[in-house]
KENU-685414 format. One record per residue (C-alpha): residue in one letter; x, z, y. Coordinates in nm, 4 decimals. Example, Ala and Ser with C-alpha at 12.3 -4.5 7.8 and 13.67 -1.06 7.14 Angstrom:
BEGIN
<site resn="a" east="1.2300" up="0.7800" north="-0.4500"/>
<site resn="s" east="1.3670" up="0.7140" north="-0.1060"/>
END
This chain:
BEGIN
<site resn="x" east="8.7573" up="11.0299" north="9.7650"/>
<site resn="x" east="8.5857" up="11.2197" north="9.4335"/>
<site resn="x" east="8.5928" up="11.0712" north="9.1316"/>
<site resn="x" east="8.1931" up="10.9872" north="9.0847"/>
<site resn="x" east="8.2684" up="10.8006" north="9.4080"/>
<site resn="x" east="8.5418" up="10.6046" north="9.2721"/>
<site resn="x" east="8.3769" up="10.5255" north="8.9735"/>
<site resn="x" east="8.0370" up="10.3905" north="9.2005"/>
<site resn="x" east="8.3076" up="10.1324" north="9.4006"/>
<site resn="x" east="8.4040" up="10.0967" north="9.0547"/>
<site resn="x" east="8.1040" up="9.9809" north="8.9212"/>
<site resn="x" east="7.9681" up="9.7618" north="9.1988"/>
<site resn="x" east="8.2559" up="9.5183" north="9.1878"/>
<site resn="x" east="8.2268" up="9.5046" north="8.7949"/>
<site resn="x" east="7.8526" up="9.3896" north="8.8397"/>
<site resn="x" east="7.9909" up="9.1226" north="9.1768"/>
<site resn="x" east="8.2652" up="9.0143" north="8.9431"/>
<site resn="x" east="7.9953" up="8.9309" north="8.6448"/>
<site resn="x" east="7.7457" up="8.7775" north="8.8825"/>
<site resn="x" east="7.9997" up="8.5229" north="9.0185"/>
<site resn="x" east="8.2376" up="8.4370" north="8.6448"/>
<site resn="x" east="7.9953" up="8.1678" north="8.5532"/>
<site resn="x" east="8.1024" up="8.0094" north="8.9224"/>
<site resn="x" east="8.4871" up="8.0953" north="8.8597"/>
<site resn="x" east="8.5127" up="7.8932" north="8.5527"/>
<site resn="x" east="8.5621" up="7.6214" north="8.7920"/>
<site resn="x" east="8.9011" up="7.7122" north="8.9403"/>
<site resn="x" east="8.8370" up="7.5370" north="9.2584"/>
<site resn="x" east="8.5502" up="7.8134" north="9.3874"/>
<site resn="x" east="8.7547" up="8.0804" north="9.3330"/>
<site resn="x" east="8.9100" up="8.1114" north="9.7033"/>
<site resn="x" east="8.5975" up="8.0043" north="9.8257"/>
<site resn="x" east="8.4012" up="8.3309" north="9.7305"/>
<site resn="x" east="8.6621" up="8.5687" north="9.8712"/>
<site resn="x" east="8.6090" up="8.5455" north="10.1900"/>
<site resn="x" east="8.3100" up="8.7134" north="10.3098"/>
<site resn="x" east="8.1300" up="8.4772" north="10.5920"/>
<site resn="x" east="8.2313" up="8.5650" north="10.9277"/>
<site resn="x" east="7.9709" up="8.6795" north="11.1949"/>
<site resn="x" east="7.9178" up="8.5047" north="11.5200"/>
<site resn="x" east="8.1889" up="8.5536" north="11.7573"/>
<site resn="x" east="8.0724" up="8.8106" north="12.0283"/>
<site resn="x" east="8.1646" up="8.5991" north="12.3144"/>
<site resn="x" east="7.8959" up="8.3632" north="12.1751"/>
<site resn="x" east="7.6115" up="8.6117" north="12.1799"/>
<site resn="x" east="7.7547" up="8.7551" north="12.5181"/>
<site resn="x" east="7.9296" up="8.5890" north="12.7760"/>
<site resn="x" east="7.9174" up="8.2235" north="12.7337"/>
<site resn="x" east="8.2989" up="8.1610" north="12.8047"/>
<site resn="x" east="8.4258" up="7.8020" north="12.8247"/>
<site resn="x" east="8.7259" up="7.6177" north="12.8109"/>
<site resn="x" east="9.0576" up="7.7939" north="12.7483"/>
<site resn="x" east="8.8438" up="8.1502" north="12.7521"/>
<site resn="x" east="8.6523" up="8.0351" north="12.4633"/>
<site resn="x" east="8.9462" up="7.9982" north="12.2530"/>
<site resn="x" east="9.1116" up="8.3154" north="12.3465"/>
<site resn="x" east="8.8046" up="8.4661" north="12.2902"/>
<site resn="x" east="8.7965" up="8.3148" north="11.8971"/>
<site resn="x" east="9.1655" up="8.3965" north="11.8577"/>
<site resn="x" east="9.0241" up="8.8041" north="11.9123"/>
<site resn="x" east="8.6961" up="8.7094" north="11.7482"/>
<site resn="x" east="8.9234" up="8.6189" north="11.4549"/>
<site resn="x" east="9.0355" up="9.0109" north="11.4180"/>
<site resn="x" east="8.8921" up="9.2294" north="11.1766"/>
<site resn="x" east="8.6689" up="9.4821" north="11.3160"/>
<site resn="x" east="8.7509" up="9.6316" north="11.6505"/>
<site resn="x" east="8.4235" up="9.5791" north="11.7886"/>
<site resn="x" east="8.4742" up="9.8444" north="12.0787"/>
<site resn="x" east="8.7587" up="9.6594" north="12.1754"/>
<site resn="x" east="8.6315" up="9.3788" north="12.2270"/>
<site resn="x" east="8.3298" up="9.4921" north="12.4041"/>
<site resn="x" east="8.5826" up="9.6525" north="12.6517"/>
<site resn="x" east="8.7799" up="9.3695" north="12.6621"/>
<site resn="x" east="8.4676" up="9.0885" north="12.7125"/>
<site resn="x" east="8.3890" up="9.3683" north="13.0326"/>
<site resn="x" east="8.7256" up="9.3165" north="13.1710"/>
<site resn="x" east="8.6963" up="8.9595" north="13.1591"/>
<site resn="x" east="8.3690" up="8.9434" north="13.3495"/>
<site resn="x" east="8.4901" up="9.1848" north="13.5993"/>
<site resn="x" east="8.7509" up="8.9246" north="13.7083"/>
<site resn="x" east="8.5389" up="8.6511" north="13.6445"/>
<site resn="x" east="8.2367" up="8.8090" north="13.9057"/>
<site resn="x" east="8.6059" up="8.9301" north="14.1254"/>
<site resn="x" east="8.6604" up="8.5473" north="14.1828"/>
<site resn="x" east="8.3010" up="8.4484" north="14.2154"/>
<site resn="x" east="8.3100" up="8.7254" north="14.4636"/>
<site resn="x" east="8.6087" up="8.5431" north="14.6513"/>
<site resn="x" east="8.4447" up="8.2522" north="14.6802"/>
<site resn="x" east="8.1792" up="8.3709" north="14.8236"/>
<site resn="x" east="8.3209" up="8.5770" north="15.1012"/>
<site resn="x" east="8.2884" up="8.8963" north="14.9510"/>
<site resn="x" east="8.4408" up="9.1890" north="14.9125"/>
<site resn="x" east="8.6610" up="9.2178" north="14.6324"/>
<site resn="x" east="8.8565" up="9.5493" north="14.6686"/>
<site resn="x" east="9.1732" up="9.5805" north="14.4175"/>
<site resn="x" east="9.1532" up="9.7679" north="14.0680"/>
<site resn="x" east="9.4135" up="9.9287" north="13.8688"/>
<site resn="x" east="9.4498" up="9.7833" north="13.5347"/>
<site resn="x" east="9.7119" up="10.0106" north="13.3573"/>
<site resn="x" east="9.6013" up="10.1077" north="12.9530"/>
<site resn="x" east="9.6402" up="10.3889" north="12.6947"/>
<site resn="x" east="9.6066" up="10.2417" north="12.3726"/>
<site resn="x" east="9.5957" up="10.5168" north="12.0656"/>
<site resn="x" east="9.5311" up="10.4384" north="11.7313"/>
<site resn="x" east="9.7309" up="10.4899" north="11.3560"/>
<site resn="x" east="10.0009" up="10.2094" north="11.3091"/>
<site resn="x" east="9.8513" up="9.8466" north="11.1935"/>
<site resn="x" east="9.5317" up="9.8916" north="11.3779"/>
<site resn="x" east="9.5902" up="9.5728" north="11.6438"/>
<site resn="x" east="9.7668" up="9.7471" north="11.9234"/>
<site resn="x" east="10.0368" up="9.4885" north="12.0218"/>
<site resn="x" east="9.8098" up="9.1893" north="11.8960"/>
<site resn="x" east="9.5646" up="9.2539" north="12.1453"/>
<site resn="x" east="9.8284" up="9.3867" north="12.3803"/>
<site resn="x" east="9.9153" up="9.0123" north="12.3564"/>
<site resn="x" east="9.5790" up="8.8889" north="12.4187"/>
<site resn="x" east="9.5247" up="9.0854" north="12.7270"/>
<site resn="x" east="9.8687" up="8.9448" north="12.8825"/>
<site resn="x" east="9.7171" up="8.5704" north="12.7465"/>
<site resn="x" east="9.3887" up="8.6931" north="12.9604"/>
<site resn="x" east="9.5237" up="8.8358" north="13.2457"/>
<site resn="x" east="9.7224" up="8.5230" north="13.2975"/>
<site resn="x" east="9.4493" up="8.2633" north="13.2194"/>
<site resn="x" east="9.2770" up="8.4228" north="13.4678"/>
<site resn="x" east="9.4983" up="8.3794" north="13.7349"/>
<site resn="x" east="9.5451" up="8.7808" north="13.7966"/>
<site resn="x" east="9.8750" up="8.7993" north="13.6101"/>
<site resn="x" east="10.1685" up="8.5260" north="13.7719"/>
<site resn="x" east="10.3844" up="8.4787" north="13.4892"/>
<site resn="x" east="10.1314" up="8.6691" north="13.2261"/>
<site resn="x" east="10.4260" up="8.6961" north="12.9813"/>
<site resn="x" east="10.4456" up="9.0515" north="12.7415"/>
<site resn="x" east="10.7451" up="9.2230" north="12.7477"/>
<site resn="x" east="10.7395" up="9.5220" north="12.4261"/>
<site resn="x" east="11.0021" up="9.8042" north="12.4721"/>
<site resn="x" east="11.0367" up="10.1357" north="12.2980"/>
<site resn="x" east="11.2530" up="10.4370" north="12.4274"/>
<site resn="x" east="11.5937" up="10.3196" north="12.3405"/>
<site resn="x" east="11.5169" up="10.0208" north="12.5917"/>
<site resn="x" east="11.4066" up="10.2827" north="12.9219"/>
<site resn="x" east="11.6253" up="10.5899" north="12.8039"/>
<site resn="x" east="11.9869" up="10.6015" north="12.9376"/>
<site resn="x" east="12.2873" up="10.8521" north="12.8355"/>
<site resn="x" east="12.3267" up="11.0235" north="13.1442"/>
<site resn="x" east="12.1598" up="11.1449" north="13.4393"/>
<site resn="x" east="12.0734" up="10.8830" north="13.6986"/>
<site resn="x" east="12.0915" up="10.6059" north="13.4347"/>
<site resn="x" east="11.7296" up="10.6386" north="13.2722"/>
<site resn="x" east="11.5671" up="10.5907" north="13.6367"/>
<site resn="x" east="11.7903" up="10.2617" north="13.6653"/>
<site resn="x" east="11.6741" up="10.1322" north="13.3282"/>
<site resn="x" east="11.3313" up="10.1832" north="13.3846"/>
<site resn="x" east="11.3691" up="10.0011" north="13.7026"/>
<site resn="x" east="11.5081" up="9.7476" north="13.5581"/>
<site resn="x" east="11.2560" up="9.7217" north="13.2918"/>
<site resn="x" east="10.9931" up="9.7029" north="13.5530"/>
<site resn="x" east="11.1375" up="9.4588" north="13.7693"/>
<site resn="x" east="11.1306" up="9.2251" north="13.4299"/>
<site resn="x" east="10.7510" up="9.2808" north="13.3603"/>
<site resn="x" east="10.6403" up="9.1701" north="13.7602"/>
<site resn="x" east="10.3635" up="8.9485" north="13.6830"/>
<site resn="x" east="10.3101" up="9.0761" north="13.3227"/>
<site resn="x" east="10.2897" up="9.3128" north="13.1069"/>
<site resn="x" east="10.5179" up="9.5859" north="13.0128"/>
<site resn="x" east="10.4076" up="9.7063" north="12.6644"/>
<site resn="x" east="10.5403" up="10.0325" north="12.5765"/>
<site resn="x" east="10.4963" up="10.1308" north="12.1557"/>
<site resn="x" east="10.5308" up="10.4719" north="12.0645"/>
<site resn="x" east="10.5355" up="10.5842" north="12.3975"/>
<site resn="x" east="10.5059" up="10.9560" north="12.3252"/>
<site resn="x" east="10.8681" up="10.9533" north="12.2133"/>
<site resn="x" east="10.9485" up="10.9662" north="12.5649"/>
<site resn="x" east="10.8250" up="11.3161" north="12.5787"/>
<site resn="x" east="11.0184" up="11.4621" north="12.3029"/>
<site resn="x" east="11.3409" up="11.6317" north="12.3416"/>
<site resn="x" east="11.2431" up="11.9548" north="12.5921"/>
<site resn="x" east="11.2976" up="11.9769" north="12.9439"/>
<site resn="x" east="11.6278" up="11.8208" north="12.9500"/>
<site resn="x" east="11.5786" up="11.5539" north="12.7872"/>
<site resn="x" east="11.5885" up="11.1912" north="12.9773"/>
<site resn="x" east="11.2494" up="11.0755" north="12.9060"/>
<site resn="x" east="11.1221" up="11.3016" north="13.1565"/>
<site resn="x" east="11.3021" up="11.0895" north="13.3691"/>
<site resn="x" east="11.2071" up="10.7756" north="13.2254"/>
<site resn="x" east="10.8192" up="10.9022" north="13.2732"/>
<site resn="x" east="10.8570" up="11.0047" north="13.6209"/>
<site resn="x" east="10.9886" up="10.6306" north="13.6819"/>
<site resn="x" east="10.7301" up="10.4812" north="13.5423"/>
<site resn="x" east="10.4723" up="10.6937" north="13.7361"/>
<site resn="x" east="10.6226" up="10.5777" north="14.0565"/>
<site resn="x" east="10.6229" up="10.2164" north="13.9761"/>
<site resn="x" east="10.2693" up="10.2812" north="13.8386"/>
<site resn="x" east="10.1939" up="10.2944" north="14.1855"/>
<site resn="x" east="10.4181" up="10.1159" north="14.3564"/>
<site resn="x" east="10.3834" up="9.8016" north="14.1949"/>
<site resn="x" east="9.9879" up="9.8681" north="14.0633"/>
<site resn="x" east="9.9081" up="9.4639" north="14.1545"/>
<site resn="x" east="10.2006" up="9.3388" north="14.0284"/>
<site resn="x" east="10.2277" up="9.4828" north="13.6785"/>
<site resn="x" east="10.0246" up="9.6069" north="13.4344"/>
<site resn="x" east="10.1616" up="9.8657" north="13.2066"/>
<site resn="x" east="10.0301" up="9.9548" north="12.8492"/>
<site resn="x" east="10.1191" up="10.2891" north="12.6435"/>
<site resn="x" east="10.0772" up="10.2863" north="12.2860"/>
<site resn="x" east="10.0710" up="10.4977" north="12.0209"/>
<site resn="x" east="9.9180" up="10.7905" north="11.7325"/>
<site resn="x" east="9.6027" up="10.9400" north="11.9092"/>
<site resn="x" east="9.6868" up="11.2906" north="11.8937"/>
<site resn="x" east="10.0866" up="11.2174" north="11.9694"/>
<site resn="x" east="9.9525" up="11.0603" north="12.2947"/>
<site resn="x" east="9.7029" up="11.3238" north="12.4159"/>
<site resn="x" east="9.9823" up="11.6085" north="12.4200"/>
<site resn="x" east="10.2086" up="11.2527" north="12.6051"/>
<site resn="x" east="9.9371" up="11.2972" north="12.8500"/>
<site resn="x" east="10.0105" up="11.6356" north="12.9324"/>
<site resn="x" east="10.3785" up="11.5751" north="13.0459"/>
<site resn="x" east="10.2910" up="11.5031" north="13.3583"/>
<site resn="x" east="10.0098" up="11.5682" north="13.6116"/>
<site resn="x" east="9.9922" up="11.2247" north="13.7253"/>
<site resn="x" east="9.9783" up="11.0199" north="13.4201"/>
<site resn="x" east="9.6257" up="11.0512" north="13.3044"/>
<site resn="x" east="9.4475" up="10.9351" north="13.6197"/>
<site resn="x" east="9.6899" up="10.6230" north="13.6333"/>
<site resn="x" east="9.5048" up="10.5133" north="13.3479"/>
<site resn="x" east="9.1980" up="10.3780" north="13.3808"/>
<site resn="x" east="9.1475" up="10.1538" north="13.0762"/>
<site resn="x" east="9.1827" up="10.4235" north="12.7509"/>
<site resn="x" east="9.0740" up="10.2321" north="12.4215"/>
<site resn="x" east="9.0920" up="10.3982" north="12.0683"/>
<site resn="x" east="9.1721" up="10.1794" north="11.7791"/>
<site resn="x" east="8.9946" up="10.2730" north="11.4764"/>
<site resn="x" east="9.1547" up="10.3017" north="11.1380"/>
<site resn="x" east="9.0394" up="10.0048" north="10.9138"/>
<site resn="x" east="8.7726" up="10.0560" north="10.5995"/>
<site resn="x" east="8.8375" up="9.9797" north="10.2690"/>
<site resn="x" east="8.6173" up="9.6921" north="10.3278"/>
<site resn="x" east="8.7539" up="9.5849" north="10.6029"/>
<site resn="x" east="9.1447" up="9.5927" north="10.4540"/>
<site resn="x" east="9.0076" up="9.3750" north="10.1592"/>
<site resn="x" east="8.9108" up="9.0915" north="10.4232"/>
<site resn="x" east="9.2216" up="9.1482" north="10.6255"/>
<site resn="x" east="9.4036" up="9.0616" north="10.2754"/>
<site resn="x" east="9.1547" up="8.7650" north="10.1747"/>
<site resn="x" east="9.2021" up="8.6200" north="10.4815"/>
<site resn="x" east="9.5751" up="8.6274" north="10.4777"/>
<site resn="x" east="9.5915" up="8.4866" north="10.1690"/>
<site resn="x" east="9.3944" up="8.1966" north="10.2607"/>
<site resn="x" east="9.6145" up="8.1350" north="10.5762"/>
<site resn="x" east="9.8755" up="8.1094" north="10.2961"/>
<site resn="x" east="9.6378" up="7.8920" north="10.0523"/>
<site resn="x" east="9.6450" up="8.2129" north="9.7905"/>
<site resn="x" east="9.3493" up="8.3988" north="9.6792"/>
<site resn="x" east="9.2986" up="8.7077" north="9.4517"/>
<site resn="x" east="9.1452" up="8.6737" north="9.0900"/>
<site resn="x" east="8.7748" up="8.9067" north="9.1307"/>
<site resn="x" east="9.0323" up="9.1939" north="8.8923"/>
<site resn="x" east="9.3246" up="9.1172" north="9.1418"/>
<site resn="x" east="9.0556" up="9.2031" north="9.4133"/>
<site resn="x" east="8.8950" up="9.5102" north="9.1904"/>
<site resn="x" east="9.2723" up="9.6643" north="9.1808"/>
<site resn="x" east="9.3506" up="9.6274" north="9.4886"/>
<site resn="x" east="9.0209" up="9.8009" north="9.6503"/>
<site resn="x" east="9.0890" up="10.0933" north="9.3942"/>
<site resn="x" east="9.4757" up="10.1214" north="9.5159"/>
<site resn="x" east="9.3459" up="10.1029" north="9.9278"/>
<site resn="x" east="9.0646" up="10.3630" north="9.7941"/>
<site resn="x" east="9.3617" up="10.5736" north="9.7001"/>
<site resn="x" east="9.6118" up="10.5633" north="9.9114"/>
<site resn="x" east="9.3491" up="10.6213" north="10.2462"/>
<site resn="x" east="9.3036" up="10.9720" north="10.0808"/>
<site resn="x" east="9.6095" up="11.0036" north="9.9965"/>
<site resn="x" east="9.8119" up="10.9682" north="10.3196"/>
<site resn="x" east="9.5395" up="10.9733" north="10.5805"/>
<site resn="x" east="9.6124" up="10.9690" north="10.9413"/>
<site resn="x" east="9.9489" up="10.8189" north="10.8452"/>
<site resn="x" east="9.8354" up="10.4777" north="10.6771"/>
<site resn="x" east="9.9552" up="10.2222" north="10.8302"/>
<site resn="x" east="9.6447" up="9.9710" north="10.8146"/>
<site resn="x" east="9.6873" up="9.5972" north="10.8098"/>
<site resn="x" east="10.0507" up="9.6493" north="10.8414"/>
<site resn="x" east="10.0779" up="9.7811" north="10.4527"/>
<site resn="x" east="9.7766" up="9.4982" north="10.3360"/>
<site resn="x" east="10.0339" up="9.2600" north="10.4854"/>
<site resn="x" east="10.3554" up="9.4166" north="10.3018"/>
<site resn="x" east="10.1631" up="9.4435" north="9.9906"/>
<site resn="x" east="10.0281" up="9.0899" north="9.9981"/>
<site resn="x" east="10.3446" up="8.9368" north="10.0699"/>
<site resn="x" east="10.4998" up="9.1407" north="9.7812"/>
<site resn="x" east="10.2002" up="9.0264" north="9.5547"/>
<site resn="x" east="10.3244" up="8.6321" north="9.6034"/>
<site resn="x" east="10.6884" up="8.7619" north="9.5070"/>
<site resn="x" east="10.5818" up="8.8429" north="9.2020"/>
<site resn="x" east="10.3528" up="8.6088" north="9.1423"/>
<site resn="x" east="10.6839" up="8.3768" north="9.2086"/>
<site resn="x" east="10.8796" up="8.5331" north="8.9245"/>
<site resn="x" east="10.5967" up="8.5444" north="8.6412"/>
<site resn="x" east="10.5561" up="8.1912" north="8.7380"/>
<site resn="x" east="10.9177" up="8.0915" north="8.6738"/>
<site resn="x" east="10.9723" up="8.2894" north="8.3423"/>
<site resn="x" east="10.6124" up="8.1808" north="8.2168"/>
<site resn="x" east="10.5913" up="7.8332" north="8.2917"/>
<site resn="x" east="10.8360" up="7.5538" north="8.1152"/>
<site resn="x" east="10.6502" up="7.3070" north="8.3047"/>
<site resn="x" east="10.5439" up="7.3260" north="8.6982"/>
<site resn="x" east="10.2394" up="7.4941" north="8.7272"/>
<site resn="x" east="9.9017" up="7.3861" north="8.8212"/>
<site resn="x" east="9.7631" up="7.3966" north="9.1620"/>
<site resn="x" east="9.4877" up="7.6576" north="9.0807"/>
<site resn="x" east="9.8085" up="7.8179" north="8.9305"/>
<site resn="x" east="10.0519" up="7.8256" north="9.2448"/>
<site resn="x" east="9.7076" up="7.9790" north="9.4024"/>
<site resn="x" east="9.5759" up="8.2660" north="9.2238"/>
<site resn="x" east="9.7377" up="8.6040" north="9.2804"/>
<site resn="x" east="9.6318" up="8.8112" north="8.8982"/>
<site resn="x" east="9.6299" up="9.1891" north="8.8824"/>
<site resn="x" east="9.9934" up="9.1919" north="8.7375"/>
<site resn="x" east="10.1157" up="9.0011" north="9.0521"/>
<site resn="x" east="10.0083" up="9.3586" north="9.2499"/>
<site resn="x" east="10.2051" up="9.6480" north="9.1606"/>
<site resn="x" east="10.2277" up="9.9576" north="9.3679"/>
<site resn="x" east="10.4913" up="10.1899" north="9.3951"/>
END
């Protein structure tokens, strides 16, 4: 990001932070003007769900962004819903395949929504047990020939009537020709198909890392019909995601708290790129924000500190290494 640019982002929160410092002299507004109001939940606008659809519809409604996912996601539930309407009315129904490729950078939702699918799928009655089970390739690759096939198996035979979530899933295809995750990938092909109403299977992982994954074997594209991309988050976006965790945790950020911290997320997406982890490092950097703010606490204050006090997370609080 150029500097002129910089300084612009710079400016406009200078000019927010004057407009609202008449309204922060009362303490108790300050976390209320953080949080930027959130828009209607898309299930409202869309697909009038009810009962226990409605609130697993908030809980994803609730994430940041992602608005592709949940458009594919709000399809998928009115495909089954119109499957069992179907039922009931003597038609047709005909099977699908329900297997996903999730890519995206790390911290961009993958194994949250991963969760909400398996929550979905089970609600819906499509899934038995509906239950998630995460792996990575120390859990499907074996030592020796014959026992990465067995693993896998075994692995399968766990998720029946779930999900089996794999992260990182082109790690399987490292390691050359003799390596055992061509093993492990050929098993999992096979009970792709095998068990294709019994399990659903979800691959996970960097975008470009799982395109060459892809190419490992002939049959693995076409066994996935369901291929969502998870978009990096904005600046803007990152700045909620931190807000709102904060205010899960009854913190907020000071308006030059806030200013620092959009300058540092600024930086370090040009900086590192396709290799920023997201949410995940908002998270790590937050919860290293209220360490601090613990220690300057306990060598500043004789006396407990006040409420507003405990609350407030100041510039100092955020350091970056």
């Amino acid at each position: 990001m150029s500097d002129q640019l910089l300084q612009s982002e710079r400016r406009t929160i200078t000019r927010k932070t004057r407009q609202i410092n008449v309204v922060l002299r009362n303490p108790e507004e300050a976390a209320k003007l953080t949080v930027p109001a959130p828009e209607p939940p898309l299930h409202d606008r869309q697909l009038g769900a009810v009962g226990p659809f409605k609130e697993l519809f908030r809980e994803l409604d609730q994430m940041i962004g992602l608005d592709h996912v949940k458009e594919l996601l709000y399809e998928i539930y009115a495909m089954l819903q119109i499957k069992k309407y179907r039922e009931q009315a003597g038609l047709h129904t005909g099977s699908h395949v329900y297997h996903m490729l999730f890519r995206g950078n790390p911290g961009t939702g993958k194994t949250t929504v991963a969760r909400i699918v398996a929550k979905m799928f089970q609600s819906m009655g499509m899934l038995s047990k509906g239950h998630l089970i995460e792996a990575e390739r120390a859990d499907l690759v074996g030592e020796y020939i014959g026992h990465t096939a067995l693993k896998t198996r075994e692995l399968v035979k766990k998720a029946m009537g779930g999900i089996l979530f794999i992260d990182e899933a082109y790690s399987l295809a490292r390691g050359g020709e003799k390596d055992f995750g061509k093993e492990c990938i050929d098993a999992l092909v096979k009970a792709m198909e095998d068990h294709k109403n019994d399990f659903i299977l979800i691959l996970a992982g960097y975008t470009d890392e799982m395109e060459q994954f892809l190419l490992t074997n002939p049959g693995l594209p076409s066994r996935f019909p369901i291929q969502i991309d998870f978009p990096d988050y904005t600046v803007d976006q990152l700045i909620r995601i931190a807000e709102l965790m904060l205010q899960d945790r009854q913190y907020h950020m000071l308006p030059q708290a806030l200013m620092k911290m959009k300058e540092h997320l600024m930086q370090e997406k040009q900086a590192f790129g396709q290799v920023f982890s997201n949410a995940r490092y908002v998270r790590n950097q937050m919860e290293r924000a209220m360490r601090f703010q613990a220690v300057r606490l306990m060598k500043t204050h004789p006396v407990v500190p006040t409420k507003q006090e405990l609350m407030s997370i100041l510039p100092e609080d955020l350091r970056f290494e």
